[in-house]
C-alpha positions as CSV (number, residue, x, y, z in Angstrom):
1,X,24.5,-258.3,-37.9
2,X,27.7,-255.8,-36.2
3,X,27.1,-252.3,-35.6
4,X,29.7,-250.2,-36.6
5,X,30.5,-248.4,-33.0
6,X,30.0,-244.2,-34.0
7,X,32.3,-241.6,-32.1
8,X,30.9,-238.3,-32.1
9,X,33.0,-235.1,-30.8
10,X,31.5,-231.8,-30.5
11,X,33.1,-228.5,-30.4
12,X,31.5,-225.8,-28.6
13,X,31.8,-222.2,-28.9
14,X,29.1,-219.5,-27.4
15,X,26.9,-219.2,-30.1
16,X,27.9,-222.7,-32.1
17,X,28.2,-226.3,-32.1
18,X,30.3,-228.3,-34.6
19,X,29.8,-231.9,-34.5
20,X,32.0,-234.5,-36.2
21,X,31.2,-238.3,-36.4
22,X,33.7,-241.0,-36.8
23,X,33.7,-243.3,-39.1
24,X,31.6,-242.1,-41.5
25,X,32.8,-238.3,-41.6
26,X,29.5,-236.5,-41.4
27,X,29.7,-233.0,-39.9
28,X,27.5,-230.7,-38.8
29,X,27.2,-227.1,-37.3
30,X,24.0,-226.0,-35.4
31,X,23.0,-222.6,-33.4
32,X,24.0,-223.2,-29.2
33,X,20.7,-222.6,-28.4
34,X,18.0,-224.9,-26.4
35,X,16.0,-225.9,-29.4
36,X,18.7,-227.1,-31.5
37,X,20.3,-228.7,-28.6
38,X,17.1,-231.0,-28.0
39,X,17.1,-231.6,-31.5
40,X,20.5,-232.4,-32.1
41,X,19.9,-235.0,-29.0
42,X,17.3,-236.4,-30.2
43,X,19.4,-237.4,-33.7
44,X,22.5,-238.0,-32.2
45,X,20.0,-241.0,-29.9
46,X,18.8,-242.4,-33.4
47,X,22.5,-242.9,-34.3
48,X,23.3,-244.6,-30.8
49,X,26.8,-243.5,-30.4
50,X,29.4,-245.6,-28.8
51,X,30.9,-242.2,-26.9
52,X,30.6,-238.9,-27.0
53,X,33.4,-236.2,-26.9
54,X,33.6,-232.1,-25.1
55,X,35.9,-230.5,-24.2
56,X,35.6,-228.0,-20.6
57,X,35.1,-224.8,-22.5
58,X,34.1,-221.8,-20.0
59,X,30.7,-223.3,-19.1
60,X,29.0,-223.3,-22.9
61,X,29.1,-226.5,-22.3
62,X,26.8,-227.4,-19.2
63,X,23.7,-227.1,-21.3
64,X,24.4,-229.5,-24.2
65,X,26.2,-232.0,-21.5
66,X,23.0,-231.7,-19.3
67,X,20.8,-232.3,-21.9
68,X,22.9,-235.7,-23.3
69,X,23.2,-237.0,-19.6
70,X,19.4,-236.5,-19.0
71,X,18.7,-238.5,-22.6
72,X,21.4,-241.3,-21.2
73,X,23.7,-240.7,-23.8
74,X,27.7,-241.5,-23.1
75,X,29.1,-238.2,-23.0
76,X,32.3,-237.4,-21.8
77,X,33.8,-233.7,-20.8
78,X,37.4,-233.9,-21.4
79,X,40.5,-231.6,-20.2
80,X,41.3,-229.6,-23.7
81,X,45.1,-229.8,-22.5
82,X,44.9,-233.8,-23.7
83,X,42.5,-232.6,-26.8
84,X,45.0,-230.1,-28.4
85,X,48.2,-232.5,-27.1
86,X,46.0,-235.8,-29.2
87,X,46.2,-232.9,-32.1
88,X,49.8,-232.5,-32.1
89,X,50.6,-236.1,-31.8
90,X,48.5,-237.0,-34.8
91,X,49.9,-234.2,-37.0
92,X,46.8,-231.7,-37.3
93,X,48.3,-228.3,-36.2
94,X,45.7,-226.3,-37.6
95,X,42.8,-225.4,-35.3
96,X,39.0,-224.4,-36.5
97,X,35.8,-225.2,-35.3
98,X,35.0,-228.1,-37.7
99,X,39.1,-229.6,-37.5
100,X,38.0,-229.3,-33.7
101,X,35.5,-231.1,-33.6
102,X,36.7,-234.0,-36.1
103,X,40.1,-234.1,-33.4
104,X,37.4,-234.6,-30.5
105,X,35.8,-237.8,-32.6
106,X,39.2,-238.9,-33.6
107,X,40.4,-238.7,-29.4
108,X,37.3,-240.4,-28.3
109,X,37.5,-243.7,-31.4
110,X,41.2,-243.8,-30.1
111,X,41.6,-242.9,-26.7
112,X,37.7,-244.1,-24.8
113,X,37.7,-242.0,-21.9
114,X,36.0,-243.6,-19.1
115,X,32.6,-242.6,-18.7
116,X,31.7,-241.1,-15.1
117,X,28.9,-240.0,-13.3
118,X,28.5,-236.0,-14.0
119,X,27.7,-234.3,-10.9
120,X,24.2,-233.6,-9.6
121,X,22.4,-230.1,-9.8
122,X,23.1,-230.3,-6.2
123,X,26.6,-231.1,-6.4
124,X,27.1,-227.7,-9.4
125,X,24.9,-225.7,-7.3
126,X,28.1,-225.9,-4.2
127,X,30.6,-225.8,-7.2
128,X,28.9,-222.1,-8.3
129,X,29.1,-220.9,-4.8
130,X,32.4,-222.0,-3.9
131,X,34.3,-220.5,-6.7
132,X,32.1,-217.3,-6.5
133,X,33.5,-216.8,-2.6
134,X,36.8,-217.8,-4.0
135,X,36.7,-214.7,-6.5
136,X,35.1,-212.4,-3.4
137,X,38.5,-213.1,-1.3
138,X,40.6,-212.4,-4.6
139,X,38.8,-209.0,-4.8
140,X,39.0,-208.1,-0.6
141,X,42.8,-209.4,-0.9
142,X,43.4,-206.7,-3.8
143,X,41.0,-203.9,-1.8
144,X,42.8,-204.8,1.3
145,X,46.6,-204.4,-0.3
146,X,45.0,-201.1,-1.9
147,X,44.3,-199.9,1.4
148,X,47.0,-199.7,2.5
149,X,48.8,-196.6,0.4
150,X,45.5,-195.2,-0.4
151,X,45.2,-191.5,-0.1
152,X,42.4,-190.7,2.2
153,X,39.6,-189.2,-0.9
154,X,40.5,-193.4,-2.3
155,X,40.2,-194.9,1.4
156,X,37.0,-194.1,2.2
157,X,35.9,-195.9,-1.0
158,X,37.7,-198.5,-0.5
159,X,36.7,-199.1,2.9
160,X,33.1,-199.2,1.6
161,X,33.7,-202.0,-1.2
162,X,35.1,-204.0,1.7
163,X,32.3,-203.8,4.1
164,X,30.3,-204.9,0.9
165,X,32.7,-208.0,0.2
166,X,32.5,-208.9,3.8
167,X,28.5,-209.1,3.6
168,X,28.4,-210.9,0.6
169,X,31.3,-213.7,2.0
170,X,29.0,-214.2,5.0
171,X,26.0,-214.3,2.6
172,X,27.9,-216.9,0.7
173,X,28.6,-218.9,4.2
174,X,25.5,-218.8,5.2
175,X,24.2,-220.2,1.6
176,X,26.9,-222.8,1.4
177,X,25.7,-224.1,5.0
178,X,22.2,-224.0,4.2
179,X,22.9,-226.2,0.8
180,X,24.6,-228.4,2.7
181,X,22.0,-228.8,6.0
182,X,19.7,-229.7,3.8
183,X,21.0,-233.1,2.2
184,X,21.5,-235.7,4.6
185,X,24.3,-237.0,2.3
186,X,25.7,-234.0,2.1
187,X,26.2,-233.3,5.6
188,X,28.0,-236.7,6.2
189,X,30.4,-235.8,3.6
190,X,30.9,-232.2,5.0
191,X,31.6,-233.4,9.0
192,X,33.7,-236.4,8.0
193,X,36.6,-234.2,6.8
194,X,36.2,-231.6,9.3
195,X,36.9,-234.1,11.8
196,X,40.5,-234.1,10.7
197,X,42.5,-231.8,13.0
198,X,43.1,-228.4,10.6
199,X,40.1,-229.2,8.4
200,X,37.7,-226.3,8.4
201,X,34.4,-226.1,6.9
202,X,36.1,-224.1,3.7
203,X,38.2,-227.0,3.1
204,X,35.7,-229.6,3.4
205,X,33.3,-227.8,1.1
206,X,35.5,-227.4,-1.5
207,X,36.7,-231.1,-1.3
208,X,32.9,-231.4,-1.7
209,X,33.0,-230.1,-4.8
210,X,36.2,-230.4,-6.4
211,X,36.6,-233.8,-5.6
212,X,33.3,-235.9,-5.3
213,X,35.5,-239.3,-6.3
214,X,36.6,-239.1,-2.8
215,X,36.2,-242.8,-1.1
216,X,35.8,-244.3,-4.2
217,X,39.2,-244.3,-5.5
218,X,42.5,-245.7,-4.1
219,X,45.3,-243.3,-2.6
220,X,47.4,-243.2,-5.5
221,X,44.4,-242.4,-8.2
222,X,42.9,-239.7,-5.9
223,X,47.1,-238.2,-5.2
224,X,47.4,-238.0,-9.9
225,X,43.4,-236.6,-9.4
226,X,44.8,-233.7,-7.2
227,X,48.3,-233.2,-8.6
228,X,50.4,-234.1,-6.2
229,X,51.7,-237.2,-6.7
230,X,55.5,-237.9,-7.7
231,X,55.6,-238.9,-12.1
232,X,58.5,-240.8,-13.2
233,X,60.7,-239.0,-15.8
234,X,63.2,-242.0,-16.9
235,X,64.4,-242.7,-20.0
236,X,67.0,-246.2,-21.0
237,X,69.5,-246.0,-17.7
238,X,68.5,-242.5,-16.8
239,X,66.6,-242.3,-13.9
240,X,64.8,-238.6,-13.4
241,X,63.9,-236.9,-10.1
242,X,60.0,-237.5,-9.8
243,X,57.8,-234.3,-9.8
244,X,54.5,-233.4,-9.3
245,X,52.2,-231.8,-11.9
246,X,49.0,-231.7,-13.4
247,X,45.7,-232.8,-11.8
248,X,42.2,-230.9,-11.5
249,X,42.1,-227.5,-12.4
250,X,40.6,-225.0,-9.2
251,X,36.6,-226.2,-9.1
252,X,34.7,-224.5,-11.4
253,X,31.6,-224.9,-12.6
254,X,32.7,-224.9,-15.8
255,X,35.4,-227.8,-15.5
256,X,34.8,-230.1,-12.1
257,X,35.2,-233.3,-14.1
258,X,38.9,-232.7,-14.9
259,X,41.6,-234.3,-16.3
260,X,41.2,-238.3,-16.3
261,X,42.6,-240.9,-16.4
262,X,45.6,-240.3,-13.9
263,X,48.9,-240.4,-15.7
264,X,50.6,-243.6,-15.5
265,X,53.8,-244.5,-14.0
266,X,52.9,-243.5,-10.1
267,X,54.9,-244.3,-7.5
């Protein structure tokens, strides 16, 4: 006897979860709390879904993804750029929680997004530090373009806050290497790239992070990963100039799975 394959999507908000199920149309709403989320695991087990549907939504998503991974369900975090484009192909302009949530179910019974290996604790733990030292050197930039037309009563402020930043970046450095030191795994990854002429240990670490696929995809799926490899634009006889766009968004916690798959048409 079959089993119908179930598609569940799940729209997440701070304080909410809506959860849609394809085919049968049941829907659902439950607090975002730990509780509920174990309990909503445990049914959505007893219905053994083919796939399961997020979107990358600030980081209220890590605990209900953590918990599905840890129960071995199929869960896949999606770019909401190809959600709310799925939503406009199919006719559904309106946008709630629930019509959310029903669009996730519908992209993952139509679409399947591969399922992939979410990272590690170890592997969010780098991603957390990395893009908090990438928001210290936004602040010093700003302090440090302050500076200079500050009025001396401002500058002495200033010049305070950047002593701070500068303690807190070498904090950070010291963090990331220790992180890093202590996984044998880790380290490998982190000297290989730095033994590229120009590769420092900033850019290795945050290949680290934002791109863990490295070595285990081809030069053409890791170029669409990134953004920077050339789309085709033609249409009948026309041939368009190929551009680049798209790809990861800047490693965050929040959204280091990114966009997949790459965009056909590569060249």
């Amino acid at each position: 006897m079959s089993t119908v394959p179930v598609f569940v999507g799940i729209d997440i908000s701070k304080d909410r979860l809506d959860i849609a199920l394809r085919p049968t149309g049941e829907r659902e709403a439950v607090p975002n709390t730990e509780p509920d989320i174990a309990a909503l695991v445990a049914r959505l087990q007893a219905c053994h879904p083919t796939l399961i549907v997020l979107e990358a939504t600030g980081g209220f998503e890590l605990a209900v993804t953590a918990a599905l991974a840890a129960a071995r369900q199929p869960v896949v975090v999606v770019n909401p750029r190809q959600v709310r484009d799925f939503a406009k192909a199919t006719g559904q302009l309106a946008k709630t929680d629930a019509l959310d949530a029903t669009i996730l179910a519908q992209f993952a019974e139509a679409v399947r997004p591969p399922i992939r290996v979410l990272p590690d604790a170890t592997a969010q733990a780098l991603a957390a530090l990395l893009t908090r030292r990438r928001q210290l050197v936004v602040m010093r930039t700003a302090e440090q373009n302050r500076l200079a037309t500050a009025l001396p009563p401002v500058r002495t402020g200033i010049l305070a806050h950047l002593a701070w930043l500068d303690r807190q970046l070498a904090q950070l450095d010291e963090d990331l290497t220790c992180a890093i030191r202590e996984s044998p795994v880790w380290r490998e990854k982190d000297n290989l790239p730095q033994s590229v002429p120009g590769v420092g240990p900033v850019l290795a670490r945050t290949l680290l992070a934002s791109l863990p696929e490295l070595g285990t995809l081809n030069r053409k799926q890791i170029a669409a990963l990134v953004g920077v490899a050339p789309l085709n634009r033609d249409s009948g006889t026309l041939r368009g100039r190929r551009t680049i766009w798209g790809g990861r968004a800047p490693c965050e916690p929040r959204s280091i799975w990114g966009p997949w798959p790459p965009p056909a048409g590569i060249r």
